[in-house]
LUMSELO-38822 format. One record per residue (C-alpha): residue in one letter; x, y, z. Coordinates in steps of 0.2 Angstrom, whole numbers. Each point is the difference from the previous one (the first is absolute). Last residue first. Example, Ala and Ser with C-alpha at 12.3 -4.5 7.8 and 13.67 -1.06 7.14 Angstrom:
S_68_-5_36;
A_-6_-17_3;
//
This chain:
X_247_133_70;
X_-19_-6_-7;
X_-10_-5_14;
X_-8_-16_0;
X_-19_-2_9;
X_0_-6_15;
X_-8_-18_-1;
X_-17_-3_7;
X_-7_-6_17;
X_-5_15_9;
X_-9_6_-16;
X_-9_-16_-4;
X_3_-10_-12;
X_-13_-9_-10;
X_-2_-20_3;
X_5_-11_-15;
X_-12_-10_-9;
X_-8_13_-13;
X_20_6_-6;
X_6_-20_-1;
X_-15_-2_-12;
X_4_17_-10;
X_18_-6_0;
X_-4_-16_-7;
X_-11_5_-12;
X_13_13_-8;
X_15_-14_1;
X_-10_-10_-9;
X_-4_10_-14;
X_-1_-12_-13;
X_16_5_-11;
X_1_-8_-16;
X_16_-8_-5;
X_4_2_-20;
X_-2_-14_-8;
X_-9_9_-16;
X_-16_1_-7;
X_-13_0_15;
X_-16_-3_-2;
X_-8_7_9;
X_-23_-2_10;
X_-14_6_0;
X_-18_-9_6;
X_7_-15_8;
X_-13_-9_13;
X_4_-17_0;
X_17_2_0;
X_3_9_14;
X_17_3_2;
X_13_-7_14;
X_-6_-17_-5;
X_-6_-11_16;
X_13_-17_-2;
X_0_-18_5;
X_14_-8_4;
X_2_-18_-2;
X_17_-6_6;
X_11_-10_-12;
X_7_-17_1;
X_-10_-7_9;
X_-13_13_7;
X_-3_11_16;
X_-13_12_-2;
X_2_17_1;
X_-14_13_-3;
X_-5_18_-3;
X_18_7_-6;
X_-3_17_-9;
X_1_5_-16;
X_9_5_-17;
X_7_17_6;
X_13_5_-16;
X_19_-1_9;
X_7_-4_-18;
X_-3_3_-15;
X_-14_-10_-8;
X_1_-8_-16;
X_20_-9_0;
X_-7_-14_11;
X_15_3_10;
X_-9_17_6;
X_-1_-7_17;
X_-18_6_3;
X_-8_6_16;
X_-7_-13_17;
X_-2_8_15;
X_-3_-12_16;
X_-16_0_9;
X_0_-20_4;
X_20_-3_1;
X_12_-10_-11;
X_15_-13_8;
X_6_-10_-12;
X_2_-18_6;
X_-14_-5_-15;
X_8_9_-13;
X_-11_14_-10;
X_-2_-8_-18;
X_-17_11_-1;
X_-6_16_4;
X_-21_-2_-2;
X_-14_15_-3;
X_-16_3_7;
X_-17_5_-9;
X_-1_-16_-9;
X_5_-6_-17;
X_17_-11_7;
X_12_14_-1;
X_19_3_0;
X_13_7_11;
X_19_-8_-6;
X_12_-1_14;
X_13_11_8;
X_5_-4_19;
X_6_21_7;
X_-4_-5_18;
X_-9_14_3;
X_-8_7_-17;
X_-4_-19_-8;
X_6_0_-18;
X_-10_3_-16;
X_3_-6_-19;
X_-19_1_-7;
X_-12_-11_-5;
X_-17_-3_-10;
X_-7_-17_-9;
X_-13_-4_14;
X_-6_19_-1;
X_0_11_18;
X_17_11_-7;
X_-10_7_-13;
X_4_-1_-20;
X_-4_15_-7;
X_-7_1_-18;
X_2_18_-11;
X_-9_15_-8;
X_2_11_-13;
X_9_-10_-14;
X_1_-15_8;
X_10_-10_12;
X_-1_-14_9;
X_10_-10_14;
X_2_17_13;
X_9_-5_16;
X_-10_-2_17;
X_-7_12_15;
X_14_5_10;
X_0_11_15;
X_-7_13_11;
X_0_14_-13;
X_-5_-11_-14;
X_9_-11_-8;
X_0_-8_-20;
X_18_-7_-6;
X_4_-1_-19;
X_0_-16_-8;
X_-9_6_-17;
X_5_16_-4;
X_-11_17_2;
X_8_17_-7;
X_-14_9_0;
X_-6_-3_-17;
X_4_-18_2;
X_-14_-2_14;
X_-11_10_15;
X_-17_-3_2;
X_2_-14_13;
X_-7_-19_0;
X_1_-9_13;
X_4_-18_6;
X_-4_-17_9;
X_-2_-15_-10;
X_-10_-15_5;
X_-12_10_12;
X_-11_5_-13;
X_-6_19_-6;
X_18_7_-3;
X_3_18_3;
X_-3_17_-11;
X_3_18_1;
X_14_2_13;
X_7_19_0;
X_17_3_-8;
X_17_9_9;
X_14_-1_-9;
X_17_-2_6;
X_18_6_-2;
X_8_2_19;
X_9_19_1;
X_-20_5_7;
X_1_-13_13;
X_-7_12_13;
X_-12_9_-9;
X_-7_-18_-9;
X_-3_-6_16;
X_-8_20_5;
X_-10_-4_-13;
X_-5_-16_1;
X_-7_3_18;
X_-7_15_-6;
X_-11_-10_-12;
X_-4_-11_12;
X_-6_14_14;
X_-10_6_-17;
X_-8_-14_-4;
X_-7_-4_19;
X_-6_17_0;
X_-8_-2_-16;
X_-6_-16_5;
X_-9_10_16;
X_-7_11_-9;
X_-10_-13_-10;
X_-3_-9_13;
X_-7_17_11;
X_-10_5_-18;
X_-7_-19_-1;
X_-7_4_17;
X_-5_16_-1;
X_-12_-5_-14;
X_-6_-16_8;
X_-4_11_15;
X_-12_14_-14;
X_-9_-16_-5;
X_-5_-3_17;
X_-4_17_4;
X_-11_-2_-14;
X_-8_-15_3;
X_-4_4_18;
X_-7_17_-6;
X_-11_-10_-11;
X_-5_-10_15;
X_-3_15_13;
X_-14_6_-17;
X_-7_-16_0;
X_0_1_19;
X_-16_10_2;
X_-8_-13_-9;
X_6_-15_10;
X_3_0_18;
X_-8_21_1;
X_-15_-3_-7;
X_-4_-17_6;
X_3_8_18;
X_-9_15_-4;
X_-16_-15_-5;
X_3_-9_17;
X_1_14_10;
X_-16_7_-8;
X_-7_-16_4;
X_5_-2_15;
X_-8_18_3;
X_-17_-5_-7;
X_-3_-14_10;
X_3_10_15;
X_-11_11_-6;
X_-12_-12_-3;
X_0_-9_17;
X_0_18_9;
X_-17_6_-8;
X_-12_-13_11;
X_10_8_16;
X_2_15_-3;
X_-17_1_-3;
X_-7_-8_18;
X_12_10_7;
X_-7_16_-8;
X_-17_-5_5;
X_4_-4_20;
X_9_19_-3;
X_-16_7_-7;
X_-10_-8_16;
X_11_5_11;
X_2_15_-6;
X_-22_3_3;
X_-1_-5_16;
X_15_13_5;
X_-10_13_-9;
X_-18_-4_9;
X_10_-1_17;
X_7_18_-6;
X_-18_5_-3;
X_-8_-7_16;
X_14_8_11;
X_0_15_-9;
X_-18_1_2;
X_1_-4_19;
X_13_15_1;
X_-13_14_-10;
X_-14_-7_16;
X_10_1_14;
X_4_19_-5;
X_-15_5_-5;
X_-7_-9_16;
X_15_11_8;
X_-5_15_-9;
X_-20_-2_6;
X_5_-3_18;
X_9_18_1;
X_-16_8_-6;
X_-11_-9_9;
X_-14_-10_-7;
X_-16_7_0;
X_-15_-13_8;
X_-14_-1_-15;
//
């Protein structure tokens, strides 16, 4: 045998360990592709399932949730609704007390400011049903000093006259009825006529002459010449004028309201009753006229 150099034996070894690699790492790369050809082919039989299984997980969380997990979001539904009513009827009811308690100040600083004028103050606890007779009932009567004919106001004006009494409680007559009147007089031009009602809401001043000259918004109060009412007690207000022969028809808005009456005096003398007028009109006149400035307002007086 023909030796082989040393130097040409290590690159044989050398040609021969990189022709292995070759062959091994053409082996490996056959070899993924094959396992990767396989895995493609099962991902792609398995992926129809899984998708199928997903929607219907979806399908069955979204059941769970829309209508059995919501049971529970209904009940707290129901409560929360419950607990609204609640706070509701408390807001109403609080705010009827507060609506009671401005009207009981109301009458009490009425009654403050009359306190020389004998009257009694009664709460309404009764009306008529039908639209034939229009009165109240109050629990006041004889044992309080309560007489048939005796005026009923409140603090913006009159009600009616008392027609029955009993022991404890007693029958007002309101100005609304068909068989009610009162002696009143026009504010402005001082024209005096009887107001009445007809059974609705608005009252009517009648045996005003035709050439009389009477305004839409004028104040109507009593004349106290029906010998029930003093006088200068707020009746209404003029609403409407029609021209008539011989008499105009003039319709009037009460100057209390009537369909809502809760308390209400009876007063037991003919002593005049203030209204306050003068107070309103200076608070009104006090809202509507500009501040003063300081360049603009009066020295103040020295005292010599």
């Amino acid at each position: 045998m023909v030796a082989i150099p040393s130097r040409h034996r290590s690159l044989a070894l050398l040609a021969g360990v990189l022709l292995a690699q070759i062959l091994m790492l053409a082996v490996q790369i056959k070899r993924d592709s094959r396992g990767r050809l396989i895995r493609v082919w099962a991902v792609s039989t398995v992926t129809p399932f899984e998708r199928a299984g997903a929607w219907g997980v979806v399908k069955v969380r979204g059941v769970w949730r829309h209508y059995f997990a919501l049971q529970g979001t209904s009940r707290e539904n129901e409560a929360l609704r419950t607990e609204n009513d609640a706070l509701k009827l408390s807001i109403s009811q609080l705010q009827s007390k507060a609506a009671e308690a401005d009207r009981l100040g109301a009458l009490l600083n009425f009654k403050t400011s009359n306190e020389k004028v004998a009257m009694v103050g009664a709460r309404v606890i009764g009306a008529s049903a039908g639209t034939a007779s229009r009165t109240i009932e109050i629990d006041r009567g004889e044992r309080d000093g309560i007489h048939r004919n005796q005026p009923v106001i409140t603090p913006d004006g009159a009600v009616g006259k008392v027609i029955e009494v009993y022991r404890d409680s007693a029958q007002v007559l309101l100005l609304t009825d068909k068989d009610s009147g009162v002696g009143a007089m026009l504010v402005e031009s001082r024209i005096q006529g009887p107001v009445g009602g007809t059974g609705e809401p608005m009252l009517t001043m009648k045996y005003v002459a035709a050439d009389d000259t009477v305004s839409v918004g004028e104040k109507i109060v009593t004349s106290g010449m029906d010998k029930i009412f003093p006088r200068d007690v707020p009746v209404g207000t003029v609403l409407e004028v029609k021209p008539g022969t011989p008499f105009k028809q003039i319709r009037v808005r009460p100057a209390a309201n009537l369909d809502r009456l809760e308390e209400v005096f009876v007063l037991l003398t003919q002593e005049p009753v203030e209204f306050q007028k003068e107070a309103e009109a200076q608070s009104t006149q006090a809202q509507s006229a500009p501040a003063e400035t300081p360049a603009t307002a009066p020295p103040a007086a020295v005292k010599p």
